[in-house]
Structure formats: structure tokens, C-alpha cells
PyMOL CGO cylinders between C-alpha atoms (Angstrom):
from pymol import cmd
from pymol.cgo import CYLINDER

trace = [
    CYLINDER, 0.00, 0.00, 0.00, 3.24, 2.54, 0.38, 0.3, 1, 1, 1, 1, 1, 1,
    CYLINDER, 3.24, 2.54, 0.38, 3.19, 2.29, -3.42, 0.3, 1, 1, 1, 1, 1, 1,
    CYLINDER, 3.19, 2.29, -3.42, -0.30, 4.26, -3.72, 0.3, 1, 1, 1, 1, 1, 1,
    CYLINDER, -0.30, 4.26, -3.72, 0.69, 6.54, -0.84, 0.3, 1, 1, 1, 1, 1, 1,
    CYLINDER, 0.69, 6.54, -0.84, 4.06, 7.16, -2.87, 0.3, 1, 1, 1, 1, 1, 1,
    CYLINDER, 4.06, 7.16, -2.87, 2.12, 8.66, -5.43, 0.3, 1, 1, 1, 1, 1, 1,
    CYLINDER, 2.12, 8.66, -5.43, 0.84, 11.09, -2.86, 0.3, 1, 1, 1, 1, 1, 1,
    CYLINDER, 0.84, 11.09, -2.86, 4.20, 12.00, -0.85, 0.3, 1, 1, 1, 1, 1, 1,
    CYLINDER, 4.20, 12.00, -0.85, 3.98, 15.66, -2.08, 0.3, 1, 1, 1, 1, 1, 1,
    CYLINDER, 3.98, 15.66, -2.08, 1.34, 16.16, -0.28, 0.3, 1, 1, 1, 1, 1, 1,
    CYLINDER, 1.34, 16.16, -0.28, 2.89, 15.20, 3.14, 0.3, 1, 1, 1, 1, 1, 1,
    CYLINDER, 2.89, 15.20, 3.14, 7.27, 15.09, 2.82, 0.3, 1, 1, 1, 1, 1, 1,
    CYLINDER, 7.27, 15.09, 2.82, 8.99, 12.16, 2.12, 0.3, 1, 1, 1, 1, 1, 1,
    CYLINDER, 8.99, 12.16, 2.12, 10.06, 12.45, 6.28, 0.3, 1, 1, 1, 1, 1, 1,
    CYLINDER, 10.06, 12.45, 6.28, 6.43, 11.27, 7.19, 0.3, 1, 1, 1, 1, 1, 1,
    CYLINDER, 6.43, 11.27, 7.19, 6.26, 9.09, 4.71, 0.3, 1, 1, 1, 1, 1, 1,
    CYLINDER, 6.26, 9.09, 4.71, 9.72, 7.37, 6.02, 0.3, 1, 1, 1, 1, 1, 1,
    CYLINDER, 9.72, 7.37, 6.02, 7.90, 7.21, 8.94, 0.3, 1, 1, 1, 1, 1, 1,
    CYLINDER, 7.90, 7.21, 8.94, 5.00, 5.18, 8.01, 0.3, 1, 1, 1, 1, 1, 1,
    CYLINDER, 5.00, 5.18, 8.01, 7.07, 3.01, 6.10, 0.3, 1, 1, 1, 1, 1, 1,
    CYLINDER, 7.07, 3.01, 6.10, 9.18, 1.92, 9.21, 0.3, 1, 1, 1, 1, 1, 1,
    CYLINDER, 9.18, 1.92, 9.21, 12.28, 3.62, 8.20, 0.3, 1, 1, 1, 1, 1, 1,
    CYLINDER, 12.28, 3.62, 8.20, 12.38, 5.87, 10.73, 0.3, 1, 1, 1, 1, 1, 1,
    CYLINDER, 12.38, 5.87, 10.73, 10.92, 4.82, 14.49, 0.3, 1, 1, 1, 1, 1, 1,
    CYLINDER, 10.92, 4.82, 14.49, 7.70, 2.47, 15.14, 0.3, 1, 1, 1, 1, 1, 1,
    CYLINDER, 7.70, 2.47, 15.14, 10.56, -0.55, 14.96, 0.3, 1, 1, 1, 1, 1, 1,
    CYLINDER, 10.56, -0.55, 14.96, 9.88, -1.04, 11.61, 0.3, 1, 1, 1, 1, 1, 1,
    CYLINDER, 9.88, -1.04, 11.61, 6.55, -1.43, 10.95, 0.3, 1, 1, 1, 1, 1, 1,
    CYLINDER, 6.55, -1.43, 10.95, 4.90, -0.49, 7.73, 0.3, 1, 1, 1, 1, 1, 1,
    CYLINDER, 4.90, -0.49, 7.73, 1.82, 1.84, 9.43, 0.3, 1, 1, 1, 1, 1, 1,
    CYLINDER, 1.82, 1.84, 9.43, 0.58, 2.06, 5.48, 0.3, 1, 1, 1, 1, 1, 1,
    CYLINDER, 0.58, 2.06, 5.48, -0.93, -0.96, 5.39, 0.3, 1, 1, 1, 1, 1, 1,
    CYLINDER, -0.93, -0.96, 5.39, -2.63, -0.17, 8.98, 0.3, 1, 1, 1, 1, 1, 1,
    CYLINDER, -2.63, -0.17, 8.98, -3.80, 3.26, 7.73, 0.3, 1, 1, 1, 1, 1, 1,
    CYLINDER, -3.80, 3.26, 7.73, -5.16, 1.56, 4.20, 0.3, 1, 1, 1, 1, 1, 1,
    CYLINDER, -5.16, 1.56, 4.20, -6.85, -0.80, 5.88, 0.3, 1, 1, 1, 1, 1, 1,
    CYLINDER, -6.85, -0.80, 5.88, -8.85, 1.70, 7.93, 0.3, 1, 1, 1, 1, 1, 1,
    CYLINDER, -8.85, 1.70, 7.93, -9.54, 3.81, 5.54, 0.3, 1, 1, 1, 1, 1, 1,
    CYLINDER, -9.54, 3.81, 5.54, -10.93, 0.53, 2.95, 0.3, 1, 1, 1, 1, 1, 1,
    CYLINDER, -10.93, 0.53, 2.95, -13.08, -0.20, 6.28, 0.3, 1, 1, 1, 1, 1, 1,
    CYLINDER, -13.08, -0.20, 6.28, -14.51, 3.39, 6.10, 0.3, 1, 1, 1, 1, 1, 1,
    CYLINDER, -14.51, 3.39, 6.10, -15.40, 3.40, 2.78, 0.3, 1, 1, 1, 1, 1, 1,
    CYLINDER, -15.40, 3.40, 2.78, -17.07, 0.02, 2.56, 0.3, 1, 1, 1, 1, 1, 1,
    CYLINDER, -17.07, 0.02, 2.56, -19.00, 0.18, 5.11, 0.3, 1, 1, 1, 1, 1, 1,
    CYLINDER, -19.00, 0.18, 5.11, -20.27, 3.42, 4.26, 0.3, 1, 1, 1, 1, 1, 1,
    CYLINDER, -20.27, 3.42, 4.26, -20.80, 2.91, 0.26, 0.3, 1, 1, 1, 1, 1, 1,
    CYLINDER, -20.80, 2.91, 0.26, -23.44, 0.57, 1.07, 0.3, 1, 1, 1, 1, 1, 1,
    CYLINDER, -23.44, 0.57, 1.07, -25.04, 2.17, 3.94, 0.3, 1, 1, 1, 1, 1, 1,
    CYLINDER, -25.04, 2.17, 3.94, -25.61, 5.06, 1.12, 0.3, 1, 1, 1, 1, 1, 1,
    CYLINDER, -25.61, 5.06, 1.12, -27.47, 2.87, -1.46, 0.3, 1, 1, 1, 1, 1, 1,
    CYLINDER, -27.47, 2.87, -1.46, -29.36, 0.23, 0.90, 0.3, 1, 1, 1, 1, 1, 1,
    CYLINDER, -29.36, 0.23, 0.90, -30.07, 1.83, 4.18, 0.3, 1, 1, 1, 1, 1, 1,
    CYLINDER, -30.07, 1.83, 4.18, -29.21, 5.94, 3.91, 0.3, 1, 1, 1, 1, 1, 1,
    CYLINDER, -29.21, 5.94, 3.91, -31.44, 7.07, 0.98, 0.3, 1, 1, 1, 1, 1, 1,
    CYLINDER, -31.44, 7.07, 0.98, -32.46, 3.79, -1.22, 0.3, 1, 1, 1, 1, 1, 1,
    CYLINDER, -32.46, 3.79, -1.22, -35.54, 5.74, -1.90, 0.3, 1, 1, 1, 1, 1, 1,
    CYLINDER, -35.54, 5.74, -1.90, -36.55, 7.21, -5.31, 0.3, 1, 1, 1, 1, 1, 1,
    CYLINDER, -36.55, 7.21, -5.31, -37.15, 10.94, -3.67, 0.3, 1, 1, 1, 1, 1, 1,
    CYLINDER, -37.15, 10.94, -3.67, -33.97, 11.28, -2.20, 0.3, 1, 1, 1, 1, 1, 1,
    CYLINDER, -33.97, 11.28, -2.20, -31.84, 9.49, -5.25, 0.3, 1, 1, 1, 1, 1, 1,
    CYLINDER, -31.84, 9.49, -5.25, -29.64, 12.41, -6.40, 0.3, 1, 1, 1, 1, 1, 1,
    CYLINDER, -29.64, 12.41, -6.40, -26.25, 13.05, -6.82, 0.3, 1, 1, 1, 1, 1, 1,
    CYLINDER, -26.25, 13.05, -6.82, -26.14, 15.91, -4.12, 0.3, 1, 1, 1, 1, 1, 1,
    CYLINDER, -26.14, 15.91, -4.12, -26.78, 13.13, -1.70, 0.3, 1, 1, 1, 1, 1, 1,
    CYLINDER, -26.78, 13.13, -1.70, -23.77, 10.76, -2.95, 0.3, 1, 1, 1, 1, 1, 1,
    CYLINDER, -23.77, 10.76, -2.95, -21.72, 13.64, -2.88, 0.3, 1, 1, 1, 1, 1, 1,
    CYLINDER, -21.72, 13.64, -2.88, -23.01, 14.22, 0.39, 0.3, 1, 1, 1, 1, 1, 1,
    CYLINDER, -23.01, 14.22, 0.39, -22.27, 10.69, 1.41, 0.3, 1, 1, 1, 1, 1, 1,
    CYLINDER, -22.27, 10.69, 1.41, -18.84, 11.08, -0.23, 0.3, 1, 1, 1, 1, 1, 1,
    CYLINDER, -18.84, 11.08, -0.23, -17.94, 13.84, 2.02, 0.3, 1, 1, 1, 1, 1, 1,
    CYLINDER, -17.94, 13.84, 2.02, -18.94, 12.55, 4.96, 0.3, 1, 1, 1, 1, 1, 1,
    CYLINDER, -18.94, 12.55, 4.96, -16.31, 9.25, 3.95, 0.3, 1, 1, 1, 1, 1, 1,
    CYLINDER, -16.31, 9.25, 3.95, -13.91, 11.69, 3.47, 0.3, 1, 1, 1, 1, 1, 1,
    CYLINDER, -13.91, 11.69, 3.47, -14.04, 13.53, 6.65, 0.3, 1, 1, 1, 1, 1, 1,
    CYLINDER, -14.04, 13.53, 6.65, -14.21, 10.80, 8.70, 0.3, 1, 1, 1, 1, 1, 1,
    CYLINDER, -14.21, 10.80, 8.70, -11.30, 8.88, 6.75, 0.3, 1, 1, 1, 1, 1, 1,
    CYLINDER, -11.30, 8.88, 6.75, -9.35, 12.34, 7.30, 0.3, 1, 1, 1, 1, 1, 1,
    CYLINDER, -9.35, 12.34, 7.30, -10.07, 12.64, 11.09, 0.3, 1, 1, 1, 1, 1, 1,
    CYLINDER, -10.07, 12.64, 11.09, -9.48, 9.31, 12.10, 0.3, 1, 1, 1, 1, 1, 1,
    CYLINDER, -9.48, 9.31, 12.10, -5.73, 9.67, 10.08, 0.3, 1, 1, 1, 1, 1, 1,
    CYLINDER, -5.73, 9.67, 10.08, -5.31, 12.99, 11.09, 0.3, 1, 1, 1, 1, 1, 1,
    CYLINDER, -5.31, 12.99, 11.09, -5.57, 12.24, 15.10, 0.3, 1, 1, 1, 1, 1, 1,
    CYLINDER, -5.57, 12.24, 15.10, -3.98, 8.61, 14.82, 0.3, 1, 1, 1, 1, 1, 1,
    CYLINDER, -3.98, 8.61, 14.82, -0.78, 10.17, 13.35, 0.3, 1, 1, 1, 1, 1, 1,
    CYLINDER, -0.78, 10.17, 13.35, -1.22, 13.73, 16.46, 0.3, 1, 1, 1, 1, 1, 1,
    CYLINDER, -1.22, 13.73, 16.46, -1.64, 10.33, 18.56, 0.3, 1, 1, 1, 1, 1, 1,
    CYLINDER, -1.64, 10.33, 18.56, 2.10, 8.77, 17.40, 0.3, 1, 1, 1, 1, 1, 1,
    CYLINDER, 2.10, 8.77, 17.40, 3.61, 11.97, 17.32, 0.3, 1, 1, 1, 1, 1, 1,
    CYLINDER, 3.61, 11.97, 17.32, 5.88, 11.37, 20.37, 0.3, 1, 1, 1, 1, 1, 1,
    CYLINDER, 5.88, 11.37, 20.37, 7.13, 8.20, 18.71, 0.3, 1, 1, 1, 1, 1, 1,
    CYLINDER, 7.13, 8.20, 18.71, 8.26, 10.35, 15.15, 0.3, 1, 1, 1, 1, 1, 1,
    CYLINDER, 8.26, 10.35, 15.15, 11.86, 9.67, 16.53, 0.3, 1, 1, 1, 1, 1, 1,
    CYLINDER, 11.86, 9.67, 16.53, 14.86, 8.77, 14.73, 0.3, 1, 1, 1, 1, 1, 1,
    CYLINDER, 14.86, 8.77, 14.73, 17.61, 6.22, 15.97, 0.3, 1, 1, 1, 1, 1, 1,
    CYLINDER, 17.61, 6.22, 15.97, 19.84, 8.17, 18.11, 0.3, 1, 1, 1, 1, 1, 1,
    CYLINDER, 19.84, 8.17, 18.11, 16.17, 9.56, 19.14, 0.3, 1, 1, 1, 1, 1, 1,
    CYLINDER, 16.17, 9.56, 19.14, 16.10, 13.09, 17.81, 0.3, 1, 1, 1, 1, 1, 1,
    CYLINDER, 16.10, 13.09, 17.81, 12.85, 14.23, 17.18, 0.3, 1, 1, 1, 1, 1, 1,
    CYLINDER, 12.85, 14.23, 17.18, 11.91, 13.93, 13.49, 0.3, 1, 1, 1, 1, 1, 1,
    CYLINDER, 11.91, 13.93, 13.49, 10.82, 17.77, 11.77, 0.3, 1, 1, 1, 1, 1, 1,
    CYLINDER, 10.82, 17.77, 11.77, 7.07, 16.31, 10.99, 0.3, 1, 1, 1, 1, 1, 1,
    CYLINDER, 7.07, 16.31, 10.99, 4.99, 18.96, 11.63, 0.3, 1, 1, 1, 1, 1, 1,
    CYLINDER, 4.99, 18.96, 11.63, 1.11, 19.16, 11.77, 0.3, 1, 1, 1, 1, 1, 1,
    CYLINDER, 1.11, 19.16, 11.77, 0.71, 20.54, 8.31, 0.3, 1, 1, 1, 1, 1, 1,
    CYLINDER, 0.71, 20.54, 8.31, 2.78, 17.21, 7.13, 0.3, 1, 1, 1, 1, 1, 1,
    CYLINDER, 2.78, 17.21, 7.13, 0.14, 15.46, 9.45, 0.3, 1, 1, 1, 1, 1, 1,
    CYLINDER, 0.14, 15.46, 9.45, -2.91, 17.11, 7.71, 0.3, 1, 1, 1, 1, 1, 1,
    CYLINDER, -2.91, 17.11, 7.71, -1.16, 16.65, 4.45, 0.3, 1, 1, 1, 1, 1, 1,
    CYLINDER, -1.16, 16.65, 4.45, -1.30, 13.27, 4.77, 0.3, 1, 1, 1, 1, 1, 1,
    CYLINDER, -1.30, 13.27, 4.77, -4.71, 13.72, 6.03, 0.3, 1, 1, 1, 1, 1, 1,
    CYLINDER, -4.71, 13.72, 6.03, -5.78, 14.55, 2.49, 0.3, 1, 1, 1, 1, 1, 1,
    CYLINDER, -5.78, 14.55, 2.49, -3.90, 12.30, 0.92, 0.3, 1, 1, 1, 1, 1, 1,
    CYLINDER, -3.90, 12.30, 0.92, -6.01, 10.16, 2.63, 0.3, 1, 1, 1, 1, 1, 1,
    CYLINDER, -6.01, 10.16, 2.63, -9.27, 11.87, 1.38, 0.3, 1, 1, 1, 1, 1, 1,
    CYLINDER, -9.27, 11.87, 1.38, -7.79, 11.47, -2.63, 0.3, 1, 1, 1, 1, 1, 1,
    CYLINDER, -7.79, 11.47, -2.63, -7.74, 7.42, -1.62, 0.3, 1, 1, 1, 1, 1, 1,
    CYLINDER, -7.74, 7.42, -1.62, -11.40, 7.87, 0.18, 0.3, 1, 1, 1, 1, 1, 1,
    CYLINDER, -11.40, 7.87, 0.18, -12.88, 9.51, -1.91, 0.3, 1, 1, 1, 1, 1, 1,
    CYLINDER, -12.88, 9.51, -1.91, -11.44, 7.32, -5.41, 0.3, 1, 1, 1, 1, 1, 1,
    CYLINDER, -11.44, 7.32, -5.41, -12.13, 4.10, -3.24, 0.3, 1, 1, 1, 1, 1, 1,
    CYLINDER, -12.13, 4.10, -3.24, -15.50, 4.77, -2.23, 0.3, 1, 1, 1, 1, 1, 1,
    CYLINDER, -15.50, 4.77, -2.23, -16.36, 6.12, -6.03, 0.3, 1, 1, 1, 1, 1, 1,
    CYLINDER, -16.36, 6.12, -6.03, -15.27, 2.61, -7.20, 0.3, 1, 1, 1, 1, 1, 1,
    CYLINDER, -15.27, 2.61, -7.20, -17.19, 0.82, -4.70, 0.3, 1, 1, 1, 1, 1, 1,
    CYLINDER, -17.19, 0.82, -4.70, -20.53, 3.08, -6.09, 0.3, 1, 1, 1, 1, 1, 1,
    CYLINDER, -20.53, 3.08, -6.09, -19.91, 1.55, -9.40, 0.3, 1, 1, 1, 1, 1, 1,
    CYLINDER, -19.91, 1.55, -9.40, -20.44, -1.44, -8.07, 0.3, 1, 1, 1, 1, 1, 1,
    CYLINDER, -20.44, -1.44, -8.07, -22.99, -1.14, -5.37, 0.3, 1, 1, 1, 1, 1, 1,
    CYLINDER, -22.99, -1.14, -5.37, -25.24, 0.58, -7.67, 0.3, 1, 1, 1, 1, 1, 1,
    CYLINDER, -25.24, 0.58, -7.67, -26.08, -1.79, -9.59, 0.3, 1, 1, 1, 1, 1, 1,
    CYLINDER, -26.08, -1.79, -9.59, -27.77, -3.80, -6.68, 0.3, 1, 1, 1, 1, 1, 1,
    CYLINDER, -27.77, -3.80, -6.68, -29.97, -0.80, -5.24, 0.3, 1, 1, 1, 1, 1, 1,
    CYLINDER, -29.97, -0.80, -5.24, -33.70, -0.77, -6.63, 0.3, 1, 1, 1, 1, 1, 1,
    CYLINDER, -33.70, -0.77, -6.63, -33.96, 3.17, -6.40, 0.3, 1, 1, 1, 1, 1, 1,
    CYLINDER, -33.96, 3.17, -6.40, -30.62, 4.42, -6.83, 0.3, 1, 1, 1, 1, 1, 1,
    CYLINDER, -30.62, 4.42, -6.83, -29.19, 2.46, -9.96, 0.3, 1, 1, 1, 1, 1, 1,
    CYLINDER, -29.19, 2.46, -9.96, -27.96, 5.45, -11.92, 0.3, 1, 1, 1, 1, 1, 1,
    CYLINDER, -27.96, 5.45, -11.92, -26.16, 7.35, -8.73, 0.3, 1, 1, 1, 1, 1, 1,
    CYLINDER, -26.16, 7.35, -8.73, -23.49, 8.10, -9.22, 0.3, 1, 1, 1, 1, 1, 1,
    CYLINDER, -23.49, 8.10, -9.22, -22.92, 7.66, -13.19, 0.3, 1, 1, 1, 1, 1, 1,
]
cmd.load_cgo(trace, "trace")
């Protein structure tokens, strides 16, 4: 998953992102995999909440409400990254155990590098949900 997130780095410096990958503190441990994992959670759990529970009813059926639903993924996908990584912050340490220079903007950076992978993820997942849901078959496409 550090491939995707590579793609992405600009948005966050290539310190955090040696970071997640284990270079740098946390013992080695790839956190990209942890944070792709929450964030594929996110989005499929609320993809189908949108067309079978939310608003699977011909009146409500619109784009604005995907969109809606897509921002709500997003946010939630950002916060939950945003105060995991405030939460490890103390542990952004390299070897001899000098504080790495990741600041918050690198933190909220990553943050909406998160929200590009939301958002794409939980698009793709519409494609496919919508063709199960009676009233919503032609949301978002």
C-alpha cells in the first residue's frame, strides 16, 4: 500500500512518509498498510449504507446526496488519520532519538492524501454497489 501513498508524498514530505514506512521509528513497521486498511473499512461500510439503508428511496436518489455521502467518507477517513498520526507523534523519533521535523501541516497533508484514496475508493465501490440498489441504480454515473 506505500506504493499508492508514494504517489501522494507531495502532499505530506517524504520524512512522514519514512515514517509510516518503518524507516524511521515504530521498529519497523509499515503503518501504510494499517492506515489503508482503515480507511478501505470506512469506505465500505459506508458505500453501502448510502445505497441500501441511507437514501435507497426514489425521492432522495440524487447526486447531491452521494456527494453528500462522499464527504462525509472523506471527513471521517481524514479525522481518524489525522488524530492517529497527532496520537504517534511522540514516537516520530529517529535512531539516536532526535525528534523527526514532521509537523502538523505534514500530518494534515497526509490527512488529504487520505481523502484522494477515500474519496477514489468509495467512487469505485458506487460503481459497483449501484447496480444492486432498486432506487438508486444510476447514482453516481
Amino acid at each position: 500500500m506505500d506504493k499508492i501513498y508514494t504517489l501522494l508524498s507531495g502532499l505530506y514530505g517524504d520524512e512522514l512518509h519514512d515514517f509510516l514506512l518503518g524507516v524511521n521509528g515504530m521498529n519497523g513497521t509499515n503503518l501504510f498498510n494499517v492506515m489503508f486498511v482503515v480507511l478501505l473499512i470506512i469506505s465500505m461500510l459506508l458505500t453501502p449504507f448510502f445505497y441500501y439503508k441511507l437514501w435507497d428511496r426514489a425521492t432522495w436518489a440524487s447526486i447531491g446526496k452521494w456527494l453528500v455521502m462522499l464527504l462525509v467518507n472523506a471527513t471521517i477517513v481524514f479525522l481518524v488519520n489525522v488524530i492517529w498520526l497527532h496520537f504517534l507523534s511522540d514516537k516520530m523519533v529517529d535512531e539516536e532519538g532526535e525528534a523527526l521535523s514532521i509537523g502538523l501541516s505534514n500530518i494534515i497533508g497526509f490527512g488529504f492524501a487520505s481523502v484522494i484514496l477515500a474519496s477514489l475508493l468509495f467512487s469505485v465501490a458506487s460503481l459497483g454497489w449501484k447496480t444492486q440498489s432498486v432506487n438508486c441504480p444510476h447514482i453516481p454515473l
